[in-house]
C-alpha positions as CSV (number, residue, x, y, z in Angstrom):
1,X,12.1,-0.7,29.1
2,X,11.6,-4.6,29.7
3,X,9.5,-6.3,26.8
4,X,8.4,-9.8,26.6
5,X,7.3,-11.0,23.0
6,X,5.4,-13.9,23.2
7,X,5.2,-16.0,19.4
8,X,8.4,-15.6,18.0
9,X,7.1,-16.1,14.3
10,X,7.4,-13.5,11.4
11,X,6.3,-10.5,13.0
12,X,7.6,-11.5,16.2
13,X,11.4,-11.9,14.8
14,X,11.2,-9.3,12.9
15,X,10.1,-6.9,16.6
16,X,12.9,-8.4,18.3
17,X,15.0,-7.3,15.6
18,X,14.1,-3.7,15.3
19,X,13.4,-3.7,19.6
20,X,16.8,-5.2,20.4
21,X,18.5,-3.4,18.0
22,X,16.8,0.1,19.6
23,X,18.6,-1.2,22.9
24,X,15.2,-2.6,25.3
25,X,15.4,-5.4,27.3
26,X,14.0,-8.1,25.0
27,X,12.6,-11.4,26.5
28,X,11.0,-13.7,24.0
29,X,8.7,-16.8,24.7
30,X,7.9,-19.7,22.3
31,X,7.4,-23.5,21.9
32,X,9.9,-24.0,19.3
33,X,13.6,-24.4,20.9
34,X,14.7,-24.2,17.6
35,X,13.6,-20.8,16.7
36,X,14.7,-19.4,20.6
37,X,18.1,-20.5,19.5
38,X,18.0,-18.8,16.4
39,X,17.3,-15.4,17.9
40,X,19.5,-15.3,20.9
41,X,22.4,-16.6,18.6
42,X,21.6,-13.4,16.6
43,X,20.6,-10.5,19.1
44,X,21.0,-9.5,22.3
45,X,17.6,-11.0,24.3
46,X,16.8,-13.9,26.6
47,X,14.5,-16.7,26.1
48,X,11.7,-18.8,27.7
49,X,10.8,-21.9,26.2
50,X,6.5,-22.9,27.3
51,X,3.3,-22.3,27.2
52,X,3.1,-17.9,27.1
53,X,-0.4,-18.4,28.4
54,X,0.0,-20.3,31.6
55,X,1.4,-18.2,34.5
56,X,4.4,-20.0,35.5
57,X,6.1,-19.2,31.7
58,X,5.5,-15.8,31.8
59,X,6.5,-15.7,35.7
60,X,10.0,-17.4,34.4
61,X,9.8,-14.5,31.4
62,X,9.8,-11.8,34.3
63,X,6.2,-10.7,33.4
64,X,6.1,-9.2,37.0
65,X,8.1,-6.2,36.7
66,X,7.9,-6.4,32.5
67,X,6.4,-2.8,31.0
68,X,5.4,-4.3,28.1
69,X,4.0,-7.4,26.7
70,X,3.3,-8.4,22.9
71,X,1.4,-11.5,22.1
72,X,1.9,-12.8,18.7
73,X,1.7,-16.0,17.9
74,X,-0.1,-17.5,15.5
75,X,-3.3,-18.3,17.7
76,X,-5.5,-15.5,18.2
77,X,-7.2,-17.6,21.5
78,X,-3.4,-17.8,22.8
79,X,-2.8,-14.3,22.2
80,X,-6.0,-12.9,24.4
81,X,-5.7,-15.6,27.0
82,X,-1.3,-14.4,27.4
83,X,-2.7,-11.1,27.6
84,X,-5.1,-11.3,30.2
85,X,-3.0,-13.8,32.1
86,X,0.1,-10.9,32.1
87,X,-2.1,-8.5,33.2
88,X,-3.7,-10.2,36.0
89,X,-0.6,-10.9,37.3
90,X,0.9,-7.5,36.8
91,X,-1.7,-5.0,36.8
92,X,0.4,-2.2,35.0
93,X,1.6,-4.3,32.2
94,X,0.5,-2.5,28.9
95,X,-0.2,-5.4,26.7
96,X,-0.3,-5.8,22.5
97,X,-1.8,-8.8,20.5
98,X,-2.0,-10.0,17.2
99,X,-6.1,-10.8,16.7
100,X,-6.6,-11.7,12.7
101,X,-9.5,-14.0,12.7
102,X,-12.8,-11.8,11.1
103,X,-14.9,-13.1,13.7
104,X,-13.3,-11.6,16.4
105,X,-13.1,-8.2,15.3
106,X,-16.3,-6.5,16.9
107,X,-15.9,-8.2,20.0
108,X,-12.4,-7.8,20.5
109,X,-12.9,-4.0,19.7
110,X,-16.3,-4.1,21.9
111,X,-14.3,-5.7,24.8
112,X,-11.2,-4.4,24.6
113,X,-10.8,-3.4,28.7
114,X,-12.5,-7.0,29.2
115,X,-9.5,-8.9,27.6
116,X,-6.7,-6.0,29.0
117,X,-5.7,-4.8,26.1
118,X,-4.0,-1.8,25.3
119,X,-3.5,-2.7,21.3
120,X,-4.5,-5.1,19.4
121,X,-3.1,-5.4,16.0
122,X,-4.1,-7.3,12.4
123,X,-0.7,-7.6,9.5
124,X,-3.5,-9.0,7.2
125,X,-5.8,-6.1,7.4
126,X,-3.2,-3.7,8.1
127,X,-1.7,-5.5,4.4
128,X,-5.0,-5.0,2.4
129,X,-5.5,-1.2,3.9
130,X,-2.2,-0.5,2.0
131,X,-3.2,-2.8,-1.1
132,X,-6.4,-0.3,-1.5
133,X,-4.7,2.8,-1.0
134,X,-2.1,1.8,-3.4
135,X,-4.9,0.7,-5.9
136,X,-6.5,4.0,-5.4
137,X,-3.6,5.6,-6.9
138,X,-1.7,3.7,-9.3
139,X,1.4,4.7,-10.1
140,X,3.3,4.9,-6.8
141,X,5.2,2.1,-5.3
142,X,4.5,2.8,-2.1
143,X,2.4,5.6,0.1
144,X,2.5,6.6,3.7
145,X,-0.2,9.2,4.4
146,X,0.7,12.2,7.3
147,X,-1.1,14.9,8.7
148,X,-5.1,13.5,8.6
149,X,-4.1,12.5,4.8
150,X,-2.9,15.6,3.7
151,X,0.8,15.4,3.1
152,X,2.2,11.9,1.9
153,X,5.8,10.4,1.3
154,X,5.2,8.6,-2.1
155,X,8.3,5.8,-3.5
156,X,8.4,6.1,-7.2
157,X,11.3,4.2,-8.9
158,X,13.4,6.2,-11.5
159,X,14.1,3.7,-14.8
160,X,15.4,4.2,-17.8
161,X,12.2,6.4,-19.4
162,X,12.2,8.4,-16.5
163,X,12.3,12.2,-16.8
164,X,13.5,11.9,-13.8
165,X,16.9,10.2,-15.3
166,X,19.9,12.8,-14.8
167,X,17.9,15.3,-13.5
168,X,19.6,17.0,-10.2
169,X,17.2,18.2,-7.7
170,X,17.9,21.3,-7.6
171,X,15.6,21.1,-11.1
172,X,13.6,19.3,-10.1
173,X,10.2,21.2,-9.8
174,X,11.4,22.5,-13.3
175,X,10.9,19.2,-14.5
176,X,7.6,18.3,-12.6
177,X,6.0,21.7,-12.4
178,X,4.7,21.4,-9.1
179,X,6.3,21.5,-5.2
180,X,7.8,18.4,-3.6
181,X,10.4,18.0,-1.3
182,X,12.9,14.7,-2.2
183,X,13.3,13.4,1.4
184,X,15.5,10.0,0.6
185,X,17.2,8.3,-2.2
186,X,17.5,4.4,-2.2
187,X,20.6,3.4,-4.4
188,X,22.2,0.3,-5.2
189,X,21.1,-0.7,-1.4
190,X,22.5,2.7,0.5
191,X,20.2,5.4,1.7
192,X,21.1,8.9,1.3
193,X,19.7,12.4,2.4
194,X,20.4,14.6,-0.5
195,X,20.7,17.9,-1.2
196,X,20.2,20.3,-4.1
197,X,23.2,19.2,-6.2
198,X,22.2,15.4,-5.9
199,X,22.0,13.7,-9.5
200,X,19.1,11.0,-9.8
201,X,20.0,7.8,-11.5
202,X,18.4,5.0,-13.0
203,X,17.6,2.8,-10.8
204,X,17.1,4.5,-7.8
205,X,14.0,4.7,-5.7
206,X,13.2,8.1,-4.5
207,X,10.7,9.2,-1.4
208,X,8.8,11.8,-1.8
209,X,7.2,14.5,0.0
210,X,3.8,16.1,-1.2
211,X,0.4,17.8,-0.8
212,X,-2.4,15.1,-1.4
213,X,-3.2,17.3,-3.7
214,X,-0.2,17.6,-5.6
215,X,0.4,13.8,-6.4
216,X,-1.7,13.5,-9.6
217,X,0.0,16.7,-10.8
218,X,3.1,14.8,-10.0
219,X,2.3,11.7,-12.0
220,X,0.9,13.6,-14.9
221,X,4.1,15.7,-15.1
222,X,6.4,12.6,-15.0
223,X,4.3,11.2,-18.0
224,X,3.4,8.1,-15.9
225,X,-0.2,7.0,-17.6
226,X,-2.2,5.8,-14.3
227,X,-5.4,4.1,-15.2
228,X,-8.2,4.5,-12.9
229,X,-8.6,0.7,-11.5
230,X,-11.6,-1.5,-12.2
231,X,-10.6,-4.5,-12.7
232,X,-8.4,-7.1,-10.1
233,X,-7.6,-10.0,-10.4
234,X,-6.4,-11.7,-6.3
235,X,-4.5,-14.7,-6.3
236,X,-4.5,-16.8,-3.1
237,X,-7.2,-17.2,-1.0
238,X,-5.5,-15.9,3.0
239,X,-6.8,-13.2,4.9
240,X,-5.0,-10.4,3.0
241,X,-7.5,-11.7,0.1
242,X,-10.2,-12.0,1.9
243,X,-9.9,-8.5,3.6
244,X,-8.8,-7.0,0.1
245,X,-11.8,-8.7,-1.8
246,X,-14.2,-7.4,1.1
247,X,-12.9,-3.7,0.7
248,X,-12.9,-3.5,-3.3
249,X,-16.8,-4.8,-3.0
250,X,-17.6,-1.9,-1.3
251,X,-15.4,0.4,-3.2
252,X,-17.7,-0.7,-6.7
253,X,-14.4,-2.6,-8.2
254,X,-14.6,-5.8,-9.7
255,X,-13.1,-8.8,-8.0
256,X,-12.2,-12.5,-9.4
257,X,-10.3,-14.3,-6.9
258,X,-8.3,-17.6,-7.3
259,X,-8.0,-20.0,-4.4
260,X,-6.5,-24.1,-5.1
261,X,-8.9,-25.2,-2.2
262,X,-12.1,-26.0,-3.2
263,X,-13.4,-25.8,0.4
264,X,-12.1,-22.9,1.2
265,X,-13.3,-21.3,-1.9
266,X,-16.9,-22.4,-0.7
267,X,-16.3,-20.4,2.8
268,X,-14.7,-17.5,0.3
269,X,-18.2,-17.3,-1.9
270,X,-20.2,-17.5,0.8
271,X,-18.5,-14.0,2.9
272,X,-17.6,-12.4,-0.8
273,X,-21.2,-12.0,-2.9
274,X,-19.8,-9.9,-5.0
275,X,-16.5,-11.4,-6.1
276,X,-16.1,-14.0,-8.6
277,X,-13.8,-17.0,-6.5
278,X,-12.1,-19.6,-8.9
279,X,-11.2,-22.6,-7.8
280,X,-7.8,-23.5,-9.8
281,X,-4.2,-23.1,-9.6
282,X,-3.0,-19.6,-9.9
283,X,0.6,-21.1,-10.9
284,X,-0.8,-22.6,-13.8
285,X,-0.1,-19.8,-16.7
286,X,-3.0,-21.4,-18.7
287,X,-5.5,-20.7,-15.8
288,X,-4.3,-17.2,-15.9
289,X,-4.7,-17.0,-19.6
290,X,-8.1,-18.3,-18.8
291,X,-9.2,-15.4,-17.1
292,X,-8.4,-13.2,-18.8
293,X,-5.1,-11.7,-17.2
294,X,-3.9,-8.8,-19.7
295,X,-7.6,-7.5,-19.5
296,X,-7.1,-6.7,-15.8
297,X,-6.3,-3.2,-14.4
298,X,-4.3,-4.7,-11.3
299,X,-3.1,-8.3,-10.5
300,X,-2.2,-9.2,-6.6
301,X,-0.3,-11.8,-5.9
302,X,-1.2,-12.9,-2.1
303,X,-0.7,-16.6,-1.7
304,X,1.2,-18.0,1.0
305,X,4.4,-18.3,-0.9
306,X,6.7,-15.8,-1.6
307,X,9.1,-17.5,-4.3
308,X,5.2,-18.4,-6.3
309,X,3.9,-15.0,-5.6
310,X,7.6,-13.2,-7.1
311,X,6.6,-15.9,-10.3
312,X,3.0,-14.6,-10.8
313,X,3.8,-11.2,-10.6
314,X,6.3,-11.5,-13.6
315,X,4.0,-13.1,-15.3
316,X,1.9,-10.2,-14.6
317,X,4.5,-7.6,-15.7
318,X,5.8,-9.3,-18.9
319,X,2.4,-9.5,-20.0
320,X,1.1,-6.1,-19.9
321,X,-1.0,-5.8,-16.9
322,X,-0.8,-2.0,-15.5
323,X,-0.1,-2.4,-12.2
324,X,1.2,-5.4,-10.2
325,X,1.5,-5.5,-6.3
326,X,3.2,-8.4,-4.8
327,X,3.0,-9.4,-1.0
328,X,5.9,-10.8,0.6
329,X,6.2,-12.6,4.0
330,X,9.4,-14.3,4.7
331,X,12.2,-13.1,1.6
332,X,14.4,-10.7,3.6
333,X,16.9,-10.0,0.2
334,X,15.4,-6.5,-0.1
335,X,18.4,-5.6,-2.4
336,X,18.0,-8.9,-4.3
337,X,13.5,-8.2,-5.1
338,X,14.6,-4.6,-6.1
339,X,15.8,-5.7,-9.3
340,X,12.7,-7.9,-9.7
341,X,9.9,-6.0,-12.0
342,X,7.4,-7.2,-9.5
343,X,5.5,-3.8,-9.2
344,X,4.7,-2.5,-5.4
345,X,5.8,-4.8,-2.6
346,X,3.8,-5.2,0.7
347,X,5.3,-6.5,3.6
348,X,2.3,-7.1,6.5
349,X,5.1,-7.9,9.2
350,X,6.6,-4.5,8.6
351,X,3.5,-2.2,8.6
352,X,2.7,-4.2,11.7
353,X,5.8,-3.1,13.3
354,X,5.3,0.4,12.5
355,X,2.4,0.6,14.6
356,X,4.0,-1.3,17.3
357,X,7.1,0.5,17.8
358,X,5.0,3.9,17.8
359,X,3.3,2.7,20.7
360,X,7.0,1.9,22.2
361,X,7.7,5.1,21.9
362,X,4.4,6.7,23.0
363,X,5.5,5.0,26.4
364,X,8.7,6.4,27.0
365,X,7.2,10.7,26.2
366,X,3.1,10.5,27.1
367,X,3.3,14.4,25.9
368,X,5.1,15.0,22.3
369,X,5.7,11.2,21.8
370,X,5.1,10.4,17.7
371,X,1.3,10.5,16.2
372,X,2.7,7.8,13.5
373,X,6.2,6.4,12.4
374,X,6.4,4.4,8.8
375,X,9.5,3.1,7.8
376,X,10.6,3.6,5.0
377,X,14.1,3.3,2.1
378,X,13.2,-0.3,3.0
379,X,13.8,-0.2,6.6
380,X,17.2,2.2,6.4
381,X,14.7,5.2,7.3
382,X,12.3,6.2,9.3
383,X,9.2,9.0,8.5
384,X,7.9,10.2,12.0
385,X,4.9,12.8,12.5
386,X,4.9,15.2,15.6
387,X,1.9,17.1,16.8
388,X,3.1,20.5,18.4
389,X,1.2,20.3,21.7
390,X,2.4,23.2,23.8
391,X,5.0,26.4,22.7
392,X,8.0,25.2,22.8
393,X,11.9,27.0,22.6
394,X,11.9,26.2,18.7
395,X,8.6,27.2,18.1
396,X,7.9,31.0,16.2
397,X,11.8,30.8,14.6
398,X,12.8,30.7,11.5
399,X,14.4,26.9,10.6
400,X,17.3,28.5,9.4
401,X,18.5,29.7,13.0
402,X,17.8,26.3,14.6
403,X,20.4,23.5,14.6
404,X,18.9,20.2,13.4
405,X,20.9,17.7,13.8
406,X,22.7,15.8,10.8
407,X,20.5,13.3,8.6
408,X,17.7,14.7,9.8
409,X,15.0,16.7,7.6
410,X,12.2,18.5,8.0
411,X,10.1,17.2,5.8
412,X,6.6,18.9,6.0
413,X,4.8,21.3,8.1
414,X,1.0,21.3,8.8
415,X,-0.7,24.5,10.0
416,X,-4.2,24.7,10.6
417,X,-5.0,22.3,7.7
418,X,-2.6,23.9,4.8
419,X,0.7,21.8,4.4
420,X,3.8,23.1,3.7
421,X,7.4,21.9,2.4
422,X,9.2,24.0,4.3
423,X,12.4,25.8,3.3
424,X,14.7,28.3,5.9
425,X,12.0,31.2,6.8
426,X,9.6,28.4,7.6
427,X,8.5,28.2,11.6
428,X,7.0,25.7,13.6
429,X,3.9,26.9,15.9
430,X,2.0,25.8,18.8
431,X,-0.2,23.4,17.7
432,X,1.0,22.2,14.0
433,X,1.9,18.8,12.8
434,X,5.3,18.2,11.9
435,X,6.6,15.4,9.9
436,X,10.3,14.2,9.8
437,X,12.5,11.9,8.0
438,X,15.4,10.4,10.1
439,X,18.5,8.1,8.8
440,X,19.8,8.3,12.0
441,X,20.5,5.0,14.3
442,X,19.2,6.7,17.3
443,X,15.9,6.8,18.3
444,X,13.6,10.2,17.6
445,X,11.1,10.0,20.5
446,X,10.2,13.5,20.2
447,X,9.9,16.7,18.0
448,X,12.6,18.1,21.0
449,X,14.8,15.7,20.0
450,X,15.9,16.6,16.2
451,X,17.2,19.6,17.5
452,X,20.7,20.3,19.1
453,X,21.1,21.0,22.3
């Protein structure tokens, strides 16, 4: 499959990262030698330097026979006219762009056959979707929700209170008193697929698989006090903020917000009624004190640093406030924040991508392709959901007579609405959602392909 990607900036690299690495033709286009040099010094893709809105750039870029084209640079104007450009110049392009600006939303939606698009997509929104959810339900570092939200892969992080500590998982729902499935261990940096005998550490991050249902039995069981959130505290004043703030009105939460620019705080007050916007220095601790930090329920930390963002969220953490979410753009360390008690990181590049790459792969199979892929074990696994569609040869048999392939697991089974962790006499059946986690390198496109031939 040939791919251009036009805008070569955050989410952009990190694409031609996970693309190239996947093995598709990758052709990027940007103004910036610089960064072109950067990325085909690194992987294996080719380069355009212009305009990716005027014809003859994405005419050198090979946008004539190209499959795919995803616009996203940091102009949403640039990003619809690219679009639109590709497509009138090649008809059967499917085309993806990054649209971010508020005002656009309805009318990009409204018009989305006008502008030729097949996607659009928003890492800010997309960012403060999976702030909320996470706010929802304190006590998980991260959630990924499966199945119309009824199974979810929850990250919790075992430390030295844990009564997780020691524990092997083979006693596991001893310990907890309610069914999970323990689909992927993160420690010291490696991923692993474990089985009954593996020991849990301090220290690791585990991903776990679970009813909806199940996870406040889960919590509860662990003795992790989650307090329902009513209080936030925002700092920063971006889009992530603003889409947050806007969400958390509506959900009844209180709000105060902390922008330095006084102007922008104005614009701020004006779309947010209901929040209180401060116009100081998050940085400064005494500002913080000010408002009251250790009275707050959650602190976010959304500025458009990542070194100031890492600061505030210690703060945050050393000082008592229950739960602390940190969002990161460019820090790429993963190993190097996981030993930072910064509370839940969100990365809006990568929850982009995931969205992204299942439409990739929706391409290549138009019948069984994914319904959703999340990465997950910081980027060293993936969780993919299948929808059953027609009977197929591993359908009605018991897992325990089929062959799945190695570091793959079966992590969930969905039939008509009641979700299951499956074990050897579990089937799969026309028409039930299937959720997988993979540590492989190669690419699941299908529910087929876990299987061996």
């Amino acid at each position: 499959m040939k791919i251009i990607i036009a805008g070569v900036g955050k989410v952009g690299s990190t694409l031609t990262r996970q693309l190239s690495a996947s093995g598709y033709d990758i052709t990027l286009i940007d103004v910036k030698q610089q960064v072109l040099e950067a990325n085909v010094e690194k992987y294996d893709v080719m380069a355009v330097l212009g305009n990716c809105a005027t014809m003859e750039t994405l005419l050198q870029a090979g946008v004539n026979d190209a499959d795919l084209l995803i616009a996203m640079t940091g102009a949403d104007e640039l990003n619809l006219l690219c679009s639109m450009t590709a497509h009138g110049i090649n008809p059967n392009i499917h085309t993806i762009a990054r649209i971010c600006n508020p005002d656009y939303t309805d009318q990009v939606y409204k018009m989305q056959k006008t502008f030729a698009l097949s996607l659009t997509v928003n890492p800010e929104k997309q960012a403060a979707i999976e702030i909320e959810r996470l706010l929802k339900f304190p006590g998980f570092l991260k959630r990924d929700s499966f199945a119309k939200g009824r199974v979810e892969i929850v990250e919790l992080r075992v430390d030295e209170r844990s009564r997780l500590s020691n524990v092997a998982l083979s006693e596991l729902n001893r310990v907890i008193k309610c069914r999970v499935l323990v689909c992927a261990v993160l420690r010291r940096g490696d991923v692993v697929a474990p089985d009954g005998s593996f020991v849990l550490r301090e220290g690791d991050r585990i991903f776990v698989t679970a009813s909806t249902e199940s996870l406040a039995t889960l919590l509860d069981n662990l003795g992790i006090i989650t307090k329902k959130v009513n209080h936030v505290m925002i700092c920063g004043g971006g889009r992530v903020s603003y889409y947050l703030a806007q969400q958390l009105e509506k959900d009844g939460m209180t709000v105060r917000l902390i922008e330095k620019d006084p102007k922008h705080c104005e614009e701020l007050a004006a779309l947010l009624p209901k929040t209180e916007i401060i116009n100081d220095d998050a940085s400064n601790t005494f500002v913080l004190k000010r408002e009251n930090l250790e009275s707050c329920d959650a602190l976010v930390t959304a500025t458009g640093m990542d070194e100031l963002n890492m600061i505030i969220s210690l703060y945050g953490t050393k000082h008592g406030v229950s739960q602390v979410i940190t969002k990161l753009g460019h820090m790429e360390n993963g190993s190097m924040i996981d030993q930072l008690p910064i509370g839940s990181t969100i990365w809006p590049k990568d929850l982009c991508c995931n969205g992204i790459v299942r439409y990739i792969r929706a391409m290549h199979n138009q019948t069984g392709a994914a319904v959703s892929v999340h990465s997950i074990a910081d980027g060293k696994a993936e969780a993919i959901e299948f929808h059953v569609e027609e009977k197929k040869p591993y359908c009605d048999k018991p897992l325990k007579n089929m062959k799945v392939k190695q570091n793959i697991l079966v992590a969930c089974i969905t039939h008509g609405g009641v979700t299951e962790l499956p074990g050897g006499d579990s089937v799969i059946r026309e028409g039930d959602t299937v959720v997988v986690v993979t540590t492989r390198n190669d690419i699941i496109y299908k529910l087929d392909d876990i299987f061996e031939a």
